[in-house]
N, C-alpha and C positions, 0 to 999 in steps of 0.2 A: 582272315584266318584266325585260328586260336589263338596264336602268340599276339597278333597284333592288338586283337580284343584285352586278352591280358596286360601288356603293355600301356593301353588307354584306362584301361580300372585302377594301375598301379600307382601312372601318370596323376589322377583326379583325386586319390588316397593321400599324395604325399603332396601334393597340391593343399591341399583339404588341413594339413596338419601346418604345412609353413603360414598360411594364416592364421591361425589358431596362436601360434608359437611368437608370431610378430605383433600379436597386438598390443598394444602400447598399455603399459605401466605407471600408474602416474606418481612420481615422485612425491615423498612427504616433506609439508613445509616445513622449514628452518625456522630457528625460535625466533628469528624478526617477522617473519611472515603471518605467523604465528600470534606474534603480537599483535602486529599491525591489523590482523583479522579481528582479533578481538576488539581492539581499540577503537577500527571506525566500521567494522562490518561484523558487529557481533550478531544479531539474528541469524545472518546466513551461515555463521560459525556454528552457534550454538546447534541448528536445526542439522547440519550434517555430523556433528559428531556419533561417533560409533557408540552404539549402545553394546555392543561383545565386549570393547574395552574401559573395563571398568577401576581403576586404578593408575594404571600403568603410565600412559601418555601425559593424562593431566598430572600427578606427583613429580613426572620428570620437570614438565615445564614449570608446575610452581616452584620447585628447589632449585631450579635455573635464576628463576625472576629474583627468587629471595636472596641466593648465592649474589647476586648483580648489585642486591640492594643491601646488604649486607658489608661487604668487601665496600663500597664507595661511604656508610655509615664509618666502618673501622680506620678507613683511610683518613676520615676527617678529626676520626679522635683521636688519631697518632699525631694528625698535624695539630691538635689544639694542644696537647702535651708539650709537641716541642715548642710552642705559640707562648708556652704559660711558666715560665721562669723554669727549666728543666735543671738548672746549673746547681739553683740551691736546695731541690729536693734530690739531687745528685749525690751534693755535698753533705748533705744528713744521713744517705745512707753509705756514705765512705767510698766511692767508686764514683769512676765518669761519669759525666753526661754524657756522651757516647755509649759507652758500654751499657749504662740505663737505656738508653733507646733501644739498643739491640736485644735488652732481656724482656722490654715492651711487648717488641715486635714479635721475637718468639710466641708469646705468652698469646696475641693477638691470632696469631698460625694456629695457636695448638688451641684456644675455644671457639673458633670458627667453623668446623665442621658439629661442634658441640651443641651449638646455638641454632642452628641450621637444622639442625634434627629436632631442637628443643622447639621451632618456629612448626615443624611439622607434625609433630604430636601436638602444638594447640591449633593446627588447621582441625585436624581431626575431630578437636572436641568442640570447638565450634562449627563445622559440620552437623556432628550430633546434635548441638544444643536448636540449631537450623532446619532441621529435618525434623524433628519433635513436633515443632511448628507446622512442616509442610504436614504428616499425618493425622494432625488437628483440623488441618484444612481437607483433606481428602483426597494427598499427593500420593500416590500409590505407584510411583515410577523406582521406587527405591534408594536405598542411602547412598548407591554409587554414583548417582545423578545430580544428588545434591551437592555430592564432595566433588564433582568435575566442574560444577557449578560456581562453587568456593574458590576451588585451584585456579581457573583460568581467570576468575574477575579479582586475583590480583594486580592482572597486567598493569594499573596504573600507579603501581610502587613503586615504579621506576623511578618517578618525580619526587619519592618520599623527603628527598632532601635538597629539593629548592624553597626555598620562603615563600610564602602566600601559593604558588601552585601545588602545595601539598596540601593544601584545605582542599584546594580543587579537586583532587587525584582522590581524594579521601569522600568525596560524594560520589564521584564520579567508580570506585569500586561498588557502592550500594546499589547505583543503577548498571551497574553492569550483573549485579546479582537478583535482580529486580529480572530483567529481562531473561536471565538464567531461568531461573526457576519456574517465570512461567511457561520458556517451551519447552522446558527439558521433565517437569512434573504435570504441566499441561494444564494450570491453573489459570485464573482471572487474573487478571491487572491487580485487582482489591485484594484478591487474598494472596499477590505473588510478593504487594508492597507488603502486608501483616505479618508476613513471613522473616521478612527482613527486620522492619522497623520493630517489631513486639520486643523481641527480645532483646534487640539493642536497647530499648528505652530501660526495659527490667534491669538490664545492668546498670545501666546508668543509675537508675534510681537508686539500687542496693548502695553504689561507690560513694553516690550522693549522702544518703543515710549516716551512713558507717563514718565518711566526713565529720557531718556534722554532730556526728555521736563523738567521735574520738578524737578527731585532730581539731578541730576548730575547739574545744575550750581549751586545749595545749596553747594554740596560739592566743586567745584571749587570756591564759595565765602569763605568760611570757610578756603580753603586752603591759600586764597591769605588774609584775616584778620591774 
């Protein structure tokens, strides 16, 4: 009959919709997964990132990673404070060593987000100064690639403050941007390391200069008074 007919079209319509509606969602990873991706499965990280999002995901995560590295840096400088005779620079400015501590620590609270944002505008310009590079080279994927490129191969800041494995963590972010750049701008091995290594060395060498311009005969005056 007609109803029946209708009834099996309506049946296969609302059928047709609850699959649709139950297809699975895949959860976004949490900033250890996150990490962890980057750290020992970066290719396959780098290759699925969203190209639509261009800011957004990577600035959260690097201001996470910095905030982490950050806070465990200030932690260590409160304890060298109190580590380092607090009693008699207490005692010079007329108040506890307690009550010093606590105006520390405020003071520590209140340039923390300050510093945080200051670590964020120089991602930026070293992004820029990064991507100069990759358009010398013939990177045409855009600046936003570069800066996602940047943001996530901090991951190994983590260790900024262990002894000797911070030498480690500290190569170890160059080839993580090494490997950035070439699948994310689509460049060669050769020109993904030029990229990186050029203009690190050009700084160096200017810091170098300016050294030996400026500080080093200070310290050869000083030596010979």
């Amino acid at each position: 009959s007609v109803v029946e007919m209708k009834e099996k079209i309506k049946s296969k319509v609302v059928g047709h919709k609850k699959e649709k509606i139950t297809t699975a969602i895949p959860n976004k990873p949490n900033l250890f997964q996150c990490w962890k991706e980057i750290m020992f499965a970066q290719q396959e990280f780098y290759v699925r990132l969203d190209s639509k999002d261009k800011y957004r995901e990577s600035s959260k995560f690097f201001l996470k990673i910095q905030a982490i590295v950050l806070a465990l840096f200030l932690l260590f400088f409160y304890w060298m404070i109190m580590m380092s005779g607090i009693e008699e620079i207490a005692a010079s400015a007329g108040i506890s060593s307690s009550l010093l501590l606590v105006y520390v620590a405020i003071l520590l609270i209140i340039v923390f987000p300050f510093i945080l944002l200051f670590s964020l505008g120089m991602l930026y310009l070293n992004v820029g100064i990064a991507h100069l590079f990759v358009l010398l080279f013939n990177g045409k994927e855009g600046y936003a690639e570069t800066y996602k490129v940047m943001a996530y191969s901090t991951s190994p800041n983590i260790f900024a403050m262990i002894p000797f494995v911070n030498w480690f963590s500290g190569v170890y972010v160059l080839v993580l941007q090494v490997i950035g750049i070439k699948i994310r701008q689509k460049l060669g091995w050769a020109k993904s390391i030029a990229v990186i290594i050029i203009p690190m060395a050009i700084i160096l060498s200017i810091v170098f200069i300016l050294y030996l311009k400026y500080v080093w005969p200070l310290i050869l005056a000083a030596g010979v008074q």
